[in-house]
SERO-4910 file (N, C-alpha, C, O; in steps of 0.05 Angstrom, whole numbers):
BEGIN
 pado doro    nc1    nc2    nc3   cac1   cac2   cac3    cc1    cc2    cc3    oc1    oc2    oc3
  Unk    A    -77   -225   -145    -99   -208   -138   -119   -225   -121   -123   -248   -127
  Unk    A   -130   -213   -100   -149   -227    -82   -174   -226    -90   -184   -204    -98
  Unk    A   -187   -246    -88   -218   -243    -94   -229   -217    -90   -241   -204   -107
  Unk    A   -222   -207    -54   -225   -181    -51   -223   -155    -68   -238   -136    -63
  Unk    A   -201   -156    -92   -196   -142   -103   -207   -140   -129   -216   -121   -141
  Unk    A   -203   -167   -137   -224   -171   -163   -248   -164   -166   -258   -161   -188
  Unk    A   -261   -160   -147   -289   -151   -142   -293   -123   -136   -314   -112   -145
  Unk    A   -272   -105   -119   -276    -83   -129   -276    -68   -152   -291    -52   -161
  Unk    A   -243    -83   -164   -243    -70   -193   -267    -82   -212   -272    -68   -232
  Unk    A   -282   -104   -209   -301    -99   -227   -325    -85   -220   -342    -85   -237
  Unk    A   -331    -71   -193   -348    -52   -192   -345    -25   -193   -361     -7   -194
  Unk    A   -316    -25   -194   -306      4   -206   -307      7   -234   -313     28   -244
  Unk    A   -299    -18   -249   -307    -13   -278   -330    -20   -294   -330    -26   -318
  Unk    A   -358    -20   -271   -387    -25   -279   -399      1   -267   -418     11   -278
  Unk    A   -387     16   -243   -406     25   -236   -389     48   -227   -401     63   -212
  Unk    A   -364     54   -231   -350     73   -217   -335     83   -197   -346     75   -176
  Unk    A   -314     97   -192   -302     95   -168   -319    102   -146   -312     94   -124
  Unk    A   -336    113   -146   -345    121   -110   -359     97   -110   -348     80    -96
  Unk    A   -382     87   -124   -392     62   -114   -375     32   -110   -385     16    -94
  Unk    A   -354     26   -121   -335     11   -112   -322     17    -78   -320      0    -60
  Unk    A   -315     43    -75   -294     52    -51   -323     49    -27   -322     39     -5
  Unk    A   -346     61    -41   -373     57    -19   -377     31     -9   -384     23     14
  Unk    A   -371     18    -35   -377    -17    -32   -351    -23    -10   -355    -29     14
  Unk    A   -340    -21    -15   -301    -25     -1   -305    -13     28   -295    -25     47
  Unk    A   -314      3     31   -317     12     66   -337      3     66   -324    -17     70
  Unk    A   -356     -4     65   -376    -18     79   -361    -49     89   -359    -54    113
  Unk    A   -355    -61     74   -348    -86     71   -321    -91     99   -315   -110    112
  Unk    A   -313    -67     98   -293    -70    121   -295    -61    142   -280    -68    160
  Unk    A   -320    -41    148   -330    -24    165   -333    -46    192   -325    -33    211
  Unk    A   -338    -62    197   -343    -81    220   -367    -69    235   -368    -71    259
  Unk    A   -384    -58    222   -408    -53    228   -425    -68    212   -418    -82    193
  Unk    A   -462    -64    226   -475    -80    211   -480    -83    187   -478    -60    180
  Unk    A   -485    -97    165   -486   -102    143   -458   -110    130   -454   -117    107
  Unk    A   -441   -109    150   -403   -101    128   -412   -132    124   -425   -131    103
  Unk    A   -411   -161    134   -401   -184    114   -429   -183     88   -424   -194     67
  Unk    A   -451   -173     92   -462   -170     56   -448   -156     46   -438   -168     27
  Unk    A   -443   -138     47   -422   -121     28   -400   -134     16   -394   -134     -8
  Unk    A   -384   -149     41   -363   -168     41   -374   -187     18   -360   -182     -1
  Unk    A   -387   -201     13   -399   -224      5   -404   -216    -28   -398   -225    -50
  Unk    A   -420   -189    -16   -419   -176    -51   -398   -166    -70   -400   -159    -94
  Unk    A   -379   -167    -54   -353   -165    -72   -340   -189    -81   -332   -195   -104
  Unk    A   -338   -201    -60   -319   -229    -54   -332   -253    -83   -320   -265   -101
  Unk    A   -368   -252    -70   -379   -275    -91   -393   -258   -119   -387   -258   -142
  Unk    A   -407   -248   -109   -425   -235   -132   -410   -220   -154   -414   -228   -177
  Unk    A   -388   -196   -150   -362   -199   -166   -350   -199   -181   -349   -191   -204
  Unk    A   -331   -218   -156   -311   -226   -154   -312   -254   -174   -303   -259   -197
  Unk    A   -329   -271   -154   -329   -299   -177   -357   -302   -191   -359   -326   -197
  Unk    A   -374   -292   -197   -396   -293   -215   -388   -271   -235   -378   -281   -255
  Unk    A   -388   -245   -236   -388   -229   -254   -353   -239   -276   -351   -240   -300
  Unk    A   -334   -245   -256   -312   -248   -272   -316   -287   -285   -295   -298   -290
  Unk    A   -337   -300   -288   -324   -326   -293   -326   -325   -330   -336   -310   -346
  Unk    A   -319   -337   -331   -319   -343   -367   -351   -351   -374   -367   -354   -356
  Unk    A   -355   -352   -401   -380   -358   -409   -401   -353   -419   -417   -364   -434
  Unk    A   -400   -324   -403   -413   -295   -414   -399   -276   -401   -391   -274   -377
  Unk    A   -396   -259   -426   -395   -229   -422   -407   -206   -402   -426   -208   -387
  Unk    A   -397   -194   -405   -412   -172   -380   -441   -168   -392   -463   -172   -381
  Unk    A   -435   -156   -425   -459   -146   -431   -476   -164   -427   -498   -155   -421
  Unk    A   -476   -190   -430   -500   -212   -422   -509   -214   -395   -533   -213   -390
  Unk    A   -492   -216   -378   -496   -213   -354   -516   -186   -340   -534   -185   -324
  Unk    A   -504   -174   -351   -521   -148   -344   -550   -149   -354   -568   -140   -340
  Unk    A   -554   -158   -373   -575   -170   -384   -597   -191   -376   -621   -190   -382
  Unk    A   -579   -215   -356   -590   -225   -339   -604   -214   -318   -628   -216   -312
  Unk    A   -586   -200   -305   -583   -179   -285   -608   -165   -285   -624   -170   -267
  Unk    A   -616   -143   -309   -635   -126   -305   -662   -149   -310   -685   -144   -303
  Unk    A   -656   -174   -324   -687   -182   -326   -694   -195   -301   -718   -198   -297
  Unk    A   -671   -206   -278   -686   -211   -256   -695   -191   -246   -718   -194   -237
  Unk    A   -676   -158   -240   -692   -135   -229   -724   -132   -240   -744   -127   -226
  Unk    A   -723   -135   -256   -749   -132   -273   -775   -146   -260   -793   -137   -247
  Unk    A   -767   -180   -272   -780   -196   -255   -788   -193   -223   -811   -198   -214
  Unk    A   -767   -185   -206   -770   -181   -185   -783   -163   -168   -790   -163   -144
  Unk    A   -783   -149   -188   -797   -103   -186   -781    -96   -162   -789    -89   -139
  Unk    A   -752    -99   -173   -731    -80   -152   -720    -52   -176   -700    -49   -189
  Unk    A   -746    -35   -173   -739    -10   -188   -702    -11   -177   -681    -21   -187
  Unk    A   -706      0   -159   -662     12   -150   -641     -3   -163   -619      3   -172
  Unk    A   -654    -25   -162   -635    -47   -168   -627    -50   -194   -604    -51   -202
  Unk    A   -655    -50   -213   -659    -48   -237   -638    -20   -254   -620    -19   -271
  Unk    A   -649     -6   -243   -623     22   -250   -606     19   -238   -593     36   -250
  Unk    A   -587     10   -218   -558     -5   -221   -549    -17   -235   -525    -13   -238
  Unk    A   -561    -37   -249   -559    -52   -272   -558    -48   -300   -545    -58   -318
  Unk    A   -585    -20   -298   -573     -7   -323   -563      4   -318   -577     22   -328
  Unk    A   -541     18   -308   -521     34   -312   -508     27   -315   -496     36   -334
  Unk    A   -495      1   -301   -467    -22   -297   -479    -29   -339   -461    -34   -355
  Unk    A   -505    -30   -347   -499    -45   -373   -491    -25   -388   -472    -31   -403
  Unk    A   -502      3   -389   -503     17   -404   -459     24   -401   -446     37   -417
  Unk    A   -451     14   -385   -423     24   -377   -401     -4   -386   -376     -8   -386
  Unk    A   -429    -22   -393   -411    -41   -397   -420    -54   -431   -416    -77   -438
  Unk    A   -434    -26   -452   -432    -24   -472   -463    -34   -482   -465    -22   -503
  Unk    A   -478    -43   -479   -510    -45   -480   -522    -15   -489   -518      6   -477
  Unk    A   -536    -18   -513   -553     12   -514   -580     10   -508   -592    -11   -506
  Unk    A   -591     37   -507   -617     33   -498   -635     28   -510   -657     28   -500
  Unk    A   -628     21   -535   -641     13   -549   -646    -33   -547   -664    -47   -556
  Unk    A   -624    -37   -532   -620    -63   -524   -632    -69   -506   -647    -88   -506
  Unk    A   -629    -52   -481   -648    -50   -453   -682    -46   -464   -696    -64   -455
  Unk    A   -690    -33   -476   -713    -32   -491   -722    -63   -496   -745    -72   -495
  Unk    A   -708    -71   -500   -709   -101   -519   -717   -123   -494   -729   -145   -496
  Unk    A   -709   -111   -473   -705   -127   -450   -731   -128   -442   -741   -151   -440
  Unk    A   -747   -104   -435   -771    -96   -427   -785   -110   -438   -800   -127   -428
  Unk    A   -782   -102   -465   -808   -118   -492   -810   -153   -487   -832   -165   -489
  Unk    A   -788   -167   -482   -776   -187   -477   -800   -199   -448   -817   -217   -447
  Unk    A   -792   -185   -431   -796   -185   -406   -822   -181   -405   -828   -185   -382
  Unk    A   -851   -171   -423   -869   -166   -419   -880   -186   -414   -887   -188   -391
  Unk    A   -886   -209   -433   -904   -230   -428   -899   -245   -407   -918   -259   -399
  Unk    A   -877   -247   -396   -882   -264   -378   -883   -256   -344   -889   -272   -326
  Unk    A   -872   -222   -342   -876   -213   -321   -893   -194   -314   -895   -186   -290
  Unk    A   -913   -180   -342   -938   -164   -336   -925   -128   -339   -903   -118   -336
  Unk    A   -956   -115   -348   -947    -89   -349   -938    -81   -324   -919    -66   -322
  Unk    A   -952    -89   -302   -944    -78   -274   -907    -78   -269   -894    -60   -258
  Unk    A   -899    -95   -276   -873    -97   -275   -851    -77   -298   -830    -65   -295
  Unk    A   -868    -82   -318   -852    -65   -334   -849    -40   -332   -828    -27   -334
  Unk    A   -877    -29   -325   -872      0   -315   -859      7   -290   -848     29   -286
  Unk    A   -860    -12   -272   -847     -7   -247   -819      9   -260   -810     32   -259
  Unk    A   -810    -20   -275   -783    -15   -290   -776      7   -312   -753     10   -321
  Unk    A   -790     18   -316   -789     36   -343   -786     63   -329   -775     83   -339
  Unk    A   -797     61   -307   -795     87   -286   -767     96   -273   -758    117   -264
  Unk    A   -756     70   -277   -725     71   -256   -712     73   -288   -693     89   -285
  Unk    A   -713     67   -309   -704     75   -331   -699    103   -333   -678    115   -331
  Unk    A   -731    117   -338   -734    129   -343   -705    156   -329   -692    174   -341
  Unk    A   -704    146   -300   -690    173   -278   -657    165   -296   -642    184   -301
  Unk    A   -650    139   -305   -630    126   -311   -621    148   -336   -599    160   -339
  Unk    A   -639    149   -347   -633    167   -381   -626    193   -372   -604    204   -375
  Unk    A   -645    203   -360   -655    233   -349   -622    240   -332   -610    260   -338
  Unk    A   -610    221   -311   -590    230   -292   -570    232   -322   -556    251   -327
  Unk    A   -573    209   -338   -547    217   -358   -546    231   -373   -529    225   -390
  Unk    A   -558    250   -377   -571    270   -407   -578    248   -433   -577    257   -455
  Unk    A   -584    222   -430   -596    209   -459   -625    212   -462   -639    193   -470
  Unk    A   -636    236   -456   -669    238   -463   -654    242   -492   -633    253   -499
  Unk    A   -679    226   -510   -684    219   -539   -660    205   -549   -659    201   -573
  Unk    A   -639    195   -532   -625    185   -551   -620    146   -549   -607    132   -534
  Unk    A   -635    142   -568   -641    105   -560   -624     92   -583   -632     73   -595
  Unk    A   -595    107   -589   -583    102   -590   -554     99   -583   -536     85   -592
  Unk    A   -556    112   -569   -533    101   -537   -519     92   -547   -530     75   -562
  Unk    A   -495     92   -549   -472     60   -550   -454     63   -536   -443     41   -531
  Unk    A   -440     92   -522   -422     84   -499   -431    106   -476   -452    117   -471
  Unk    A   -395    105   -461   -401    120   -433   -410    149   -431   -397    166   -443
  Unk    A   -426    156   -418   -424    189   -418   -436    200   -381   -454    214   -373
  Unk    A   -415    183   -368   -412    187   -337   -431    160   -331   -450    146   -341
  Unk    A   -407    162   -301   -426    134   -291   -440    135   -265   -439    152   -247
  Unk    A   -456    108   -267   -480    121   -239   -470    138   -224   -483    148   -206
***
């Protein structure tokens, strides 16, 4: 299997077939942006998401606390979805926030709680913060 490929199938099994095949034509498209796309499959992936050491669910974990830190609402709900798909409940993501307060400020958290918030709402989990698996993905 080619790096190329490893990296789709793990964004098909974080985030779903259209956003994998979206990711996949961009990347080949030879238009602008195709080698980020390329790059986001190939490294980010391909060889970061698949290496040993940690799990997805940790990773994803990493994942949403730099969105967080960073106040990339979009990003942040990619992340939870890829966690929530990759077995994290919301009740864990919660944990993340609380986690994440002291050292990156309410401003950030709410940024983030907002892109949550559409995250629950697109999946039908209003009230349920106990989540534990799939029920459609991004």
């Amino acid at each position: 299997m080619t790096n190329r490929e490893a990296g789709i199938n793990v964004v098909r099994e974080m985030m779903g077939d259209q956003s994998a095949a979206k990711l996949s034509a961009s990347a080949d498209s030879n238009t602008f942006g195709a080698p980020i796309a390329a790059y986001a499959l190939d490294q980010a992936f391909a060889d970061i998401w698949t290496r040993p050491g940690l799990d997805r669910r940790s990773r994803s974990l990493v994942a949403m606390s730099v969105m967080i830190a960073m106040r990339q609402p979009h990003e942040f709900a990619i992340h939870m979805g890829a966690g929530l798909n990759n077995g994290l409940t919301l009740k864990e993501i919660e944990e993340v926030l609380i986690q994440a307060l002291p050292y990156v400020g309410y401003p950030a958290i709410a940024t983030a709680l907002a892109a949550a918030a559409e995250v629950i709402k697109e999946r039908g989990l209003d009230g349920d913060e106990n989540y534990t698996g799939h029920r459609g993905l991004l």
